[in-house]
The first five atom37 places (N, CA, C, CB, O) and aatype in JSON, in Angstrom:
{
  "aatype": [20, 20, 20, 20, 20, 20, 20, 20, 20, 20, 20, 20, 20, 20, 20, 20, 20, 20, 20, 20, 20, 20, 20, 20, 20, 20, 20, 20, 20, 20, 20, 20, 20, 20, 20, 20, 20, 20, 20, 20, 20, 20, 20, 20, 20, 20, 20, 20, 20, 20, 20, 20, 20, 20, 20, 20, 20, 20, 20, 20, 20, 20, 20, 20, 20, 20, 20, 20, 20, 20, 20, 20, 20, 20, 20, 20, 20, 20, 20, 20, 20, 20, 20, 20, 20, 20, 20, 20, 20, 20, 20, 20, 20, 20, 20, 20, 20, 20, 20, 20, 20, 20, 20, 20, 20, 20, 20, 20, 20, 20],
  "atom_mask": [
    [1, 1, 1, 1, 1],
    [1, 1, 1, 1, 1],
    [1, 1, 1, 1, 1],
    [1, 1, 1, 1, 1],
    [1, 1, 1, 1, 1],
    [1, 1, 1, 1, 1],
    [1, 1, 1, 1, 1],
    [1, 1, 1, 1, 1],
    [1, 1, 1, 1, 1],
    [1, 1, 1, 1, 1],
    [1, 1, 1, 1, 1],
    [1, 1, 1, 1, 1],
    [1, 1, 1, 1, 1],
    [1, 1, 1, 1, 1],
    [1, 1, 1, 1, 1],
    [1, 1, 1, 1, 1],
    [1, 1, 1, 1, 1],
    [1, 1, 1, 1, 1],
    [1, 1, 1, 1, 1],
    [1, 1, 1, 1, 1],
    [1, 1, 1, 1, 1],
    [1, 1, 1, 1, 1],
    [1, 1, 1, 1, 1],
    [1, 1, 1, 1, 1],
    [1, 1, 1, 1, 1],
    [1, 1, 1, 1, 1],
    [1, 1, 1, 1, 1],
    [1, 1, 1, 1, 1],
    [1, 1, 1, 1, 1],
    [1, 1, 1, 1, 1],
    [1, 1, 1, 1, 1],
    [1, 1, 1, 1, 1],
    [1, 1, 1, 1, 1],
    [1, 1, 1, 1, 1],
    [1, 1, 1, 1, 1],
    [1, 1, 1, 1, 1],
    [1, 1, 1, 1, 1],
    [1, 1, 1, 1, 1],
    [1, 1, 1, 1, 1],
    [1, 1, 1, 1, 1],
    [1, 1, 1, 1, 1],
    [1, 1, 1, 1, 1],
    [1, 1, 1, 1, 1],
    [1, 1, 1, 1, 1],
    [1, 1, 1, 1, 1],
    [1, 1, 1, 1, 1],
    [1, 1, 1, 1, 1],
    [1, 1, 1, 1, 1],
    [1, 1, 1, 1, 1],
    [1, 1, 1, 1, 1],
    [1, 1, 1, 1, 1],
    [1, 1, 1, 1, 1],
    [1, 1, 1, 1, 1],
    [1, 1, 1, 1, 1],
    [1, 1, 1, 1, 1],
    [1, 1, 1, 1, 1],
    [1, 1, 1, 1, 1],
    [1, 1, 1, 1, 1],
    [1, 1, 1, 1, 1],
    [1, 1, 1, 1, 1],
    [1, 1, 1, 1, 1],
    [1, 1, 1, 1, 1],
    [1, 1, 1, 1, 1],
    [1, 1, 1, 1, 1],
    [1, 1, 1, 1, 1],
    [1, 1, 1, 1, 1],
    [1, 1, 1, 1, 1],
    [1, 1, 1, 1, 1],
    [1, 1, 1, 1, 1],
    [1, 1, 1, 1, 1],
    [1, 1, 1, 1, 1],
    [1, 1, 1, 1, 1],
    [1, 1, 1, 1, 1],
    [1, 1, 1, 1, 1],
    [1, 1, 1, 1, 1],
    [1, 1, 1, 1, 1],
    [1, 1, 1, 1, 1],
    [1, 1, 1, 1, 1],
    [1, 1, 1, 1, 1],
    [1, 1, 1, 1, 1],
    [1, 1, 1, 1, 1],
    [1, 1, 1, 1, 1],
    [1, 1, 1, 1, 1],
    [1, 1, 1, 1, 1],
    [1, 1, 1, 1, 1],
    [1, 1, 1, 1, 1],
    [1, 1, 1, 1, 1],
    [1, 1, 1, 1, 1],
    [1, 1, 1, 1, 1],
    [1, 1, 1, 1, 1],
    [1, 1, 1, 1, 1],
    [1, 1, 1, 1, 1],
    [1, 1, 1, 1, 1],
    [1, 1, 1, 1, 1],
    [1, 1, 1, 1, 1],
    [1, 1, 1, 1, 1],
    [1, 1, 1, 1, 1],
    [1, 1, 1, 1, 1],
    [1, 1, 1, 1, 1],
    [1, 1, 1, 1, 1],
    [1, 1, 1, 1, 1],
    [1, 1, 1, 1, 1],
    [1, 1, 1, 1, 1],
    [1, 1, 1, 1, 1],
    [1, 1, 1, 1, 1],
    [1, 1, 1, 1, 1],
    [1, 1, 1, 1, 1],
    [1, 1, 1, 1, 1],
    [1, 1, 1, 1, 1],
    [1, 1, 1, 1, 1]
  ],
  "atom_positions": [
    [[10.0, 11.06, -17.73], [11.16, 11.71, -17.2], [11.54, 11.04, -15.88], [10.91, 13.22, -17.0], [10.59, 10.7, -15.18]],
    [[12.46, 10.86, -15.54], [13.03, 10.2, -14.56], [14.38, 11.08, -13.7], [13.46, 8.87, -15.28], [15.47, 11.56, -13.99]],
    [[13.31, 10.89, -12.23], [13.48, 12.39, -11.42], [14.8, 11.42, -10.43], [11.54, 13.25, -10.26], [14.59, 10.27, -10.04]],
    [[15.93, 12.09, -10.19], [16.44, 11.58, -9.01], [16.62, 12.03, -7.4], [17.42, 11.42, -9.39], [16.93, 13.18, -7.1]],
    [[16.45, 11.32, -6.74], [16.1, 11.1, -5.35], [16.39, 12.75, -4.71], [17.16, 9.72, -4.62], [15.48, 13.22, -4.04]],
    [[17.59, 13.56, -4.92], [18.44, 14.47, -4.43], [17.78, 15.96, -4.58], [19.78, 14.3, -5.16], [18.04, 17.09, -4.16]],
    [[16.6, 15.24, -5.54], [15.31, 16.57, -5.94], [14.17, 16.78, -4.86], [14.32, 16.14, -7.47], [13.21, 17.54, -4.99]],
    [[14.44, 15.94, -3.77], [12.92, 16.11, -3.03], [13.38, 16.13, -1.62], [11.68, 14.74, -3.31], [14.25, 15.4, -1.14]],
    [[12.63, 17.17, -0.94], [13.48, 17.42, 0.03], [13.08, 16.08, 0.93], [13.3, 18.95, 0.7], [12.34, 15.29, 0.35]],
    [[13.5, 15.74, 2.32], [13.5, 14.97, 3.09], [11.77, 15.1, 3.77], [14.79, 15.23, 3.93], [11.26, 14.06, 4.17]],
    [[11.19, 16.05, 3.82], [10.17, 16.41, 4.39], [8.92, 15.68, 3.15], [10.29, 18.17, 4.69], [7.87, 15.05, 3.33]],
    [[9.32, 15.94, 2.45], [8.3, 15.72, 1.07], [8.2, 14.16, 0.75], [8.99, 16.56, -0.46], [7.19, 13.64, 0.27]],
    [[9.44, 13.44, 1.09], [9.4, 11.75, 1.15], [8.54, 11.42, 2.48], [11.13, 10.97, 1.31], [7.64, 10.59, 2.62]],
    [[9.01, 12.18, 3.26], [8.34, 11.49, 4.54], [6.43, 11.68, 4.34], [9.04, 12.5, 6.23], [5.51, 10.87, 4.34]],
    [[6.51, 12.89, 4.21], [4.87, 12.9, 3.92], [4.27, 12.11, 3.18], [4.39, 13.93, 3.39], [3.17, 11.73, 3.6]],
    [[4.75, 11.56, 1.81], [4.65, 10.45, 0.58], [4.56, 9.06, 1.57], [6.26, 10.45, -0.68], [3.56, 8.36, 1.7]],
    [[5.74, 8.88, 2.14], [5.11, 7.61, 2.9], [4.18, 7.41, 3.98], [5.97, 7.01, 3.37], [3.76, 6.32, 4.35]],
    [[3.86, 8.67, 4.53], [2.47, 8.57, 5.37], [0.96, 8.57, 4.61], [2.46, 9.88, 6.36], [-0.01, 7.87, 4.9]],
    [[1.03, 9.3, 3.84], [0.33, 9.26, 2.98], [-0.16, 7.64, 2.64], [1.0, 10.02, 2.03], [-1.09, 6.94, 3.02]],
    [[1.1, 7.42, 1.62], [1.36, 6.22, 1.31], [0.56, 4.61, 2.52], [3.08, 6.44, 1.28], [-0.06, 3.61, 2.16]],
    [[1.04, 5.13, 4.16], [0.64, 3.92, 4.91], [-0.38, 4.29, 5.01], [1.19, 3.45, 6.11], [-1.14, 3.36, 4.75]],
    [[-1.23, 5.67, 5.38], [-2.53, 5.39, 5.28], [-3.5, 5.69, 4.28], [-2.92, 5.78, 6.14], [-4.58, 6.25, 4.43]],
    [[-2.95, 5.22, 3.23], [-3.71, 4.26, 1.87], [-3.86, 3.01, 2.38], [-2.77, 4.04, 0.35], [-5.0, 2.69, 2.71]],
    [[-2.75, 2.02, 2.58], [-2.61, 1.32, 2.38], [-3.39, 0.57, 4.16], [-1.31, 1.37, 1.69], [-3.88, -0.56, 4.14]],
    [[-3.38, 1.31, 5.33], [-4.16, 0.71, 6.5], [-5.69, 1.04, 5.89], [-3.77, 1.5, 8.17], [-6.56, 0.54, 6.6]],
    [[-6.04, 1.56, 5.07], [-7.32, 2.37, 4.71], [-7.97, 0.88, 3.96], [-7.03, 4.04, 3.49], [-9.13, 0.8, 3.56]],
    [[-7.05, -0.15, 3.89], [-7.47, -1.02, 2.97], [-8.11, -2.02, 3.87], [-6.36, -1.53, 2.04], [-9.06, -2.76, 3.64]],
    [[-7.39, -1.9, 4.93], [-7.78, -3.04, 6.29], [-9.62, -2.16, 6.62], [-6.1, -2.79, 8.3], [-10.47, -3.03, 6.83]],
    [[-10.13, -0.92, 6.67], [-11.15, -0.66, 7.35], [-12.33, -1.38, 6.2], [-11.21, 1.04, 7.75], [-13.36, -1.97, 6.54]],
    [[-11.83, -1.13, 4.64], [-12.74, -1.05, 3.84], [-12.95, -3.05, 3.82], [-12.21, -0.01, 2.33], [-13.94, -3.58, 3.32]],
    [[-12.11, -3.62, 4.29], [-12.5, -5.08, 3.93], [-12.96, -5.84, 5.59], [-10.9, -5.99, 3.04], [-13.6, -6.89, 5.6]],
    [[-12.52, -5.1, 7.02], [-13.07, -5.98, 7.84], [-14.24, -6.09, 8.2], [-12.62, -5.97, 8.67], [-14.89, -5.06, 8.34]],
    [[-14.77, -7.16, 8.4], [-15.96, -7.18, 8.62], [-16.73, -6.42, 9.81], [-16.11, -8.34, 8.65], [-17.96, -6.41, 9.84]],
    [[-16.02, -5.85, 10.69], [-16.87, -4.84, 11.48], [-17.2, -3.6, 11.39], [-16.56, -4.75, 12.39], [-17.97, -2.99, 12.13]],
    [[-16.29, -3.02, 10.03], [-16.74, -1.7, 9.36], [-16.89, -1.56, 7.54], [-15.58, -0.63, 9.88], [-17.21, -0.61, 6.82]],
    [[-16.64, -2.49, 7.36], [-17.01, -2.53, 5.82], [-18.31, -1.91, 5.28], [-17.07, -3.93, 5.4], [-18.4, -1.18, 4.29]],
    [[-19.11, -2.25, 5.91], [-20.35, -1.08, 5.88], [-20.92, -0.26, 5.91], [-20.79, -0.89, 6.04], [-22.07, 0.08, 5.64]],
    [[-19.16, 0.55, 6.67], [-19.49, 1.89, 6.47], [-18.86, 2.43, 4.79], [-18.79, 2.75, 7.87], [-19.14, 3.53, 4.31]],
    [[-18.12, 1.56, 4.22], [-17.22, 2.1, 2.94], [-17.54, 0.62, 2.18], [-15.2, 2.55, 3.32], [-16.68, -0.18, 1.82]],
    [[-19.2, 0.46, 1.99], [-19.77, -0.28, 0.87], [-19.55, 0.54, -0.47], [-21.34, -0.56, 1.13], [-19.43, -0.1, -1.52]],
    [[-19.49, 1.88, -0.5], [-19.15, 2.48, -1.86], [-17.98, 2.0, -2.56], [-18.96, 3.88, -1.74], [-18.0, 1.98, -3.79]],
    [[-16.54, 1.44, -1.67], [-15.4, 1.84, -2.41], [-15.85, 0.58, -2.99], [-13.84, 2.18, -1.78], [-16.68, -0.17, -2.47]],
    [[-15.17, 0.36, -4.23], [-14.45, -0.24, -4.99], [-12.61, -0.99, -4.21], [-14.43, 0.95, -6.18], [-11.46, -0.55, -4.23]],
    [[-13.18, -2.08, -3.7], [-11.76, -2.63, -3.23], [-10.43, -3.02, -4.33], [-12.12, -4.02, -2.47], [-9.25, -2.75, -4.11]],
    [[-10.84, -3.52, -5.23], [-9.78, -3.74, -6.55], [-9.12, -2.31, -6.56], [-10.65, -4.14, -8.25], [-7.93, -2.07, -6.32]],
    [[-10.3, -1.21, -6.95], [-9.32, -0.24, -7.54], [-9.05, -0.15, -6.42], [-9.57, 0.99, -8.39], [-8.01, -0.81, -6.47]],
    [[-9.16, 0.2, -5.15], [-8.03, 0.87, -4.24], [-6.98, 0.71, -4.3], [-8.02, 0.74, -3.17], [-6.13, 1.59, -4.36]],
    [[-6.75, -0.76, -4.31], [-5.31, -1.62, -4.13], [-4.97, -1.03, -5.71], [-5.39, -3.78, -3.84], [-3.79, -0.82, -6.01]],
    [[-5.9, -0.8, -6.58], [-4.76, -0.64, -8.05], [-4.37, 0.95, -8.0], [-5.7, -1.04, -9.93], [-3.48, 1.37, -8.75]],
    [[-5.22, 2.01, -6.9], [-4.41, 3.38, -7.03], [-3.21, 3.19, -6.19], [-5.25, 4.74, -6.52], [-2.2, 3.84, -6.48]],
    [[-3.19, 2.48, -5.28], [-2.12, 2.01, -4.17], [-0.95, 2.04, -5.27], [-2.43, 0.28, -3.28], [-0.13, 2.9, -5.61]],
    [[-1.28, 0.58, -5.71], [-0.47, -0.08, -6.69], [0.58, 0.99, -7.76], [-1.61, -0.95, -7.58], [1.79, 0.86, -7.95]],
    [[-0.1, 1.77, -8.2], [-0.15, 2.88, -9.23], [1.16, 4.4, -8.46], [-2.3, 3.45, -9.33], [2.14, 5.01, -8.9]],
    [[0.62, 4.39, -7.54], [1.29, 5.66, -6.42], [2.93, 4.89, -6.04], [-0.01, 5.86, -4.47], [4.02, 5.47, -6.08]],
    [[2.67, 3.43, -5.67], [4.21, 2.88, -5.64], [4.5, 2.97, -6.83], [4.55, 1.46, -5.16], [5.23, 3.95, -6.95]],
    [[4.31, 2.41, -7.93], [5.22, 2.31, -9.0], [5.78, 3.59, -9.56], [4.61, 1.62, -10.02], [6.92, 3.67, -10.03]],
    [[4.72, 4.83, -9.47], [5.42, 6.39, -9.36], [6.59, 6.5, -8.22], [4.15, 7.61, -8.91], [7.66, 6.91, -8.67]],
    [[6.56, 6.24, -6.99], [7.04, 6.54, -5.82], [8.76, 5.83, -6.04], [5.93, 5.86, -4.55], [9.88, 6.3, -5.85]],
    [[8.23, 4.49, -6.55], [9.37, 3.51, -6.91], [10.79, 4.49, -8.22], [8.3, 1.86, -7.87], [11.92, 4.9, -7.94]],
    [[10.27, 4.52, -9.15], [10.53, 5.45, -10.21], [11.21, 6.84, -9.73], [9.2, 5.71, -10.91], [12.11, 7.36, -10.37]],
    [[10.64, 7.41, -8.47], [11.54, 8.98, -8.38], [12.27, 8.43, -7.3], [10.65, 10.7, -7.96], [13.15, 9.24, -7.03]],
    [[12.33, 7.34, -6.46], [13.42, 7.13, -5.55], [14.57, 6.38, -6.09], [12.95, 6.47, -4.4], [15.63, 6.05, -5.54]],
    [[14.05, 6.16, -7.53], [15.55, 5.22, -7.75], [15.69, 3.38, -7.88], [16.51, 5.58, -6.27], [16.58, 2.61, -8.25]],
    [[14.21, 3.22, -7.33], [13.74, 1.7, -6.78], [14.48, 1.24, -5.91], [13.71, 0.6, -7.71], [15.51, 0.61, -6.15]],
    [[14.0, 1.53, -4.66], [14.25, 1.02, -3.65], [13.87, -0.28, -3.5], [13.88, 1.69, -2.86], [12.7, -0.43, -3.86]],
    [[14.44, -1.38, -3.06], [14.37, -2.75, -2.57], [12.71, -2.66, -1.73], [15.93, -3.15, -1.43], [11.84, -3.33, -2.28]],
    [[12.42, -2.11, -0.83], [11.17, -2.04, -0.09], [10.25, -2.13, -0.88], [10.95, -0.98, 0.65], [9.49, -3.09, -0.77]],
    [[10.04, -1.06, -2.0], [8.67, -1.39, -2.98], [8.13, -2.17, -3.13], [8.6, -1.34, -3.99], [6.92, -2.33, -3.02]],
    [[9.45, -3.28, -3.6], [9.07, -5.05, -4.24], [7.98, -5.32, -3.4], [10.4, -6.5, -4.0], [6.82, -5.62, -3.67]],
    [[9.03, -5.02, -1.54], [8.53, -6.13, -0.42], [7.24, -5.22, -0.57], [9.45, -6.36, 1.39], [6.62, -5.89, -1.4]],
    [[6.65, -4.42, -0.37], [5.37, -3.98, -0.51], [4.14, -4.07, -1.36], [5.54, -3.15, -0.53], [2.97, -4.28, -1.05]],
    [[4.81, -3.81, -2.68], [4.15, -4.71, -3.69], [3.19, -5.69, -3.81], [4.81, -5.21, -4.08], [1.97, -5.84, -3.93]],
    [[4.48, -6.46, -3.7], [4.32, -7.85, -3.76], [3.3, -8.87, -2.36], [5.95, -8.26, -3.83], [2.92, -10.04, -2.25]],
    [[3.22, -7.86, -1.67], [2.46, -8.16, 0.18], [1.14, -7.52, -0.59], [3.29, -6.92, 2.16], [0.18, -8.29, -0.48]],
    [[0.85, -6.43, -1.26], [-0.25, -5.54, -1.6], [-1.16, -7.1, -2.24], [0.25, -3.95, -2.91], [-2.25, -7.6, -1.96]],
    [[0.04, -7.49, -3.3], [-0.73, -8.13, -4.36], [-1.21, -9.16, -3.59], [0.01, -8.58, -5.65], [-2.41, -9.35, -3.8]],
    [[-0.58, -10.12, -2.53], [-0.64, -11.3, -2.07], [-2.41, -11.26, -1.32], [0.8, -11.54, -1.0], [-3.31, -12.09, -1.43]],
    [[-2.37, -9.56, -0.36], [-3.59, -9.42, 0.29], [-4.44, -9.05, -0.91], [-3.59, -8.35, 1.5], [-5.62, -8.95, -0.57]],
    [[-4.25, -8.81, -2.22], [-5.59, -8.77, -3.34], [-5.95, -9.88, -3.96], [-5.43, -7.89, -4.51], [-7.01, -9.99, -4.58]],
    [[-4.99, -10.89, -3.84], [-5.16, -12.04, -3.71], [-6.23, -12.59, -3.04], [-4.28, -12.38, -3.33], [-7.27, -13.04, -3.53]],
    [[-5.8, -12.49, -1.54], [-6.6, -13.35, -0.8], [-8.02, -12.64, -1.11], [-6.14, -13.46, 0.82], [-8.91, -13.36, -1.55]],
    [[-8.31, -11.06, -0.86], [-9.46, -10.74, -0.89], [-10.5, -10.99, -2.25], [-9.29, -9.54, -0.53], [-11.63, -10.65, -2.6]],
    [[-9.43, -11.74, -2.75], [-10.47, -12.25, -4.37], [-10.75, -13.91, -4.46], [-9.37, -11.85, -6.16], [-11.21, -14.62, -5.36]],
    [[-10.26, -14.2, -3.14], [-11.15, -15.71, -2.94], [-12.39, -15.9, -2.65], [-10.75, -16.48, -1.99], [-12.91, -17.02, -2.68]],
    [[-13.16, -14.56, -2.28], [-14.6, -14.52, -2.33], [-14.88, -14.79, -1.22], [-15.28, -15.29, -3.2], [-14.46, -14.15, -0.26]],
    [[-15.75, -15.92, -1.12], [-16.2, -17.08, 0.43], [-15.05, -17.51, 1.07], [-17.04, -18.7, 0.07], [-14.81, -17.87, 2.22]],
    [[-14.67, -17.46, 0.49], [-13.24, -18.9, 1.23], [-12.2, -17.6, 1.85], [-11.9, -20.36, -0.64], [-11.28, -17.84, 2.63]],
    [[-12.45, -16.55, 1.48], [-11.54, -15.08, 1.93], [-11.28, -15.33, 3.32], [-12.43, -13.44, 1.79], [-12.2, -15.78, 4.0]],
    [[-10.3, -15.13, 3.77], [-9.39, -15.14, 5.5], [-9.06, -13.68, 6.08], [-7.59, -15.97, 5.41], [-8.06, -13.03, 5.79]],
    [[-9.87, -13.39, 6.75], [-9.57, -11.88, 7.09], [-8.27, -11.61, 8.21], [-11.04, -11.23, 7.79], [-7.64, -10.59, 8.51]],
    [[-8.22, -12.44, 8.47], [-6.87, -12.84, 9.52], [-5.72, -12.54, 8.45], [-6.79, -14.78, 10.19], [-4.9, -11.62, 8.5]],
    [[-5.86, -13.6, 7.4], [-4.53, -13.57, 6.45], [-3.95, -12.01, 5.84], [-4.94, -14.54, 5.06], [-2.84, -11.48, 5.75]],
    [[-5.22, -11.67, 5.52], [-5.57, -10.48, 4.63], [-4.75, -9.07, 5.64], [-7.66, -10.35, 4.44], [-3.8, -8.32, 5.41]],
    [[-5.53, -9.22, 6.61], [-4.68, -8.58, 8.07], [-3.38, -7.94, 8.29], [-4.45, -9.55, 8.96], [-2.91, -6.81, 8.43]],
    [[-2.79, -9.84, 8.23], [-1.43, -9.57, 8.62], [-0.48, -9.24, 6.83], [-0.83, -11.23, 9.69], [0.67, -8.83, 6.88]],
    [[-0.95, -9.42, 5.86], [-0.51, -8.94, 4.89], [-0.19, -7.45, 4.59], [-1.18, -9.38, 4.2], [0.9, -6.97, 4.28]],
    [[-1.81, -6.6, 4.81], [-1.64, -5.35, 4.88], [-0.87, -4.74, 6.27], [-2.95, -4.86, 4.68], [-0.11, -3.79, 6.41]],
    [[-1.35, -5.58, 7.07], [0.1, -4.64, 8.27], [1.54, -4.86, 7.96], [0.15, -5.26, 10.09], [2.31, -4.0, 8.39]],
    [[1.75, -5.28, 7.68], [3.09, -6.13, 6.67], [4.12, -4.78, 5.96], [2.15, -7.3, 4.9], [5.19, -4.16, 6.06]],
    [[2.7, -4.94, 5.12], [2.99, -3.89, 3.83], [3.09, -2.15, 4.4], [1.46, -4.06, 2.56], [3.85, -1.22, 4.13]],
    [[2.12, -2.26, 5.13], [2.45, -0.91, 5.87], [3.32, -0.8, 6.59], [1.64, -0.45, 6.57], [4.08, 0.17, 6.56]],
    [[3.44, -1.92, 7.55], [5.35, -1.29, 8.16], [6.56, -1.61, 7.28], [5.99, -2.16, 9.77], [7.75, -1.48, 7.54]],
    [[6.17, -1.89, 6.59], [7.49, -2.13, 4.88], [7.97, -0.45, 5.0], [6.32, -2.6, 2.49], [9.13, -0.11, 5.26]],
    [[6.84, 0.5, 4.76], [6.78, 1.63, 4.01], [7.56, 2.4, 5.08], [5.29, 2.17, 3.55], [7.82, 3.59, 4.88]],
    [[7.99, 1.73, 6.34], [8.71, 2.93, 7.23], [9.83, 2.45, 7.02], [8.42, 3.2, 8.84], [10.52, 3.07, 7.83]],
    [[10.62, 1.65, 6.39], [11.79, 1.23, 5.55], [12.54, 2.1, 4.21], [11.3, -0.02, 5.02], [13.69, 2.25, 3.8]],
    [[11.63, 2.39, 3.96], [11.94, 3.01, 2.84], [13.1, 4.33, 3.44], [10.41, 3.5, 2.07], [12.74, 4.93, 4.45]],
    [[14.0, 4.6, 3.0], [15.53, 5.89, 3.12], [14.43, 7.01, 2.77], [17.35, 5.77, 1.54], [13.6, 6.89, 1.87]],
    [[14.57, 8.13, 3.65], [13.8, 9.16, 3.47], [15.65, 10.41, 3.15], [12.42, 9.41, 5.23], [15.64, 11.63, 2.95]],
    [[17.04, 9.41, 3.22], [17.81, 10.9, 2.94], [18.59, 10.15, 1.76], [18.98, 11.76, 4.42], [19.4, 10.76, 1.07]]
  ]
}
């Protein structure tokens, strides 16, 4: 079913994208190397794939907003890098997810 935008109040988007950024800064604690040890449990793939999963819902009841892509597509680039293993750049990885998180204050909340 495909919900349009005019159904959710203004308060209920905004919470979705906070939500939303801190998923997505939640990704920076679980991979840097000065706290990764505290969140050796998560599973880094799936995070980025419930991330992944919550935009493409989010995308779908707003109508697809242009921002998603840019978010997306920054999500995928930093699951990228974090699947080079050894050769992984935590710098790169960094500025990808901060990227992607200030994407998400783009997004039309009316």
């Amino acid at each position: 079913m495909v919900y349009e935008y005019g159904n959710f109040s203004t308060n209920q988007i905004a919470e979705t994208k906070h939500l939303l950024q801190k998923k997505i800064f939640f990704l920076l604690l679980i991979v840097d190397p000065q706290t990764r040890e505290e969140y050796d449990v998560v599973n880094v793939p799936e995070a980025f794939d419930e991330i992944l999963r919550m935009l493409s819902g989010f995308n779908a009841l707003l109508n697809y907003p242009v921002e998603i892509v840019e978010i997306s597509c920054k999500l995928k680039a930093a699951l990228e890098e974090y699947s080079k293993g050894i050769v992984f750049d935590f710098r790169a990885y960094r500025r990808l997810i901060l990227s992607a998180g200030k994407e998400v204050e783009k997004i039309k909340e009316v």
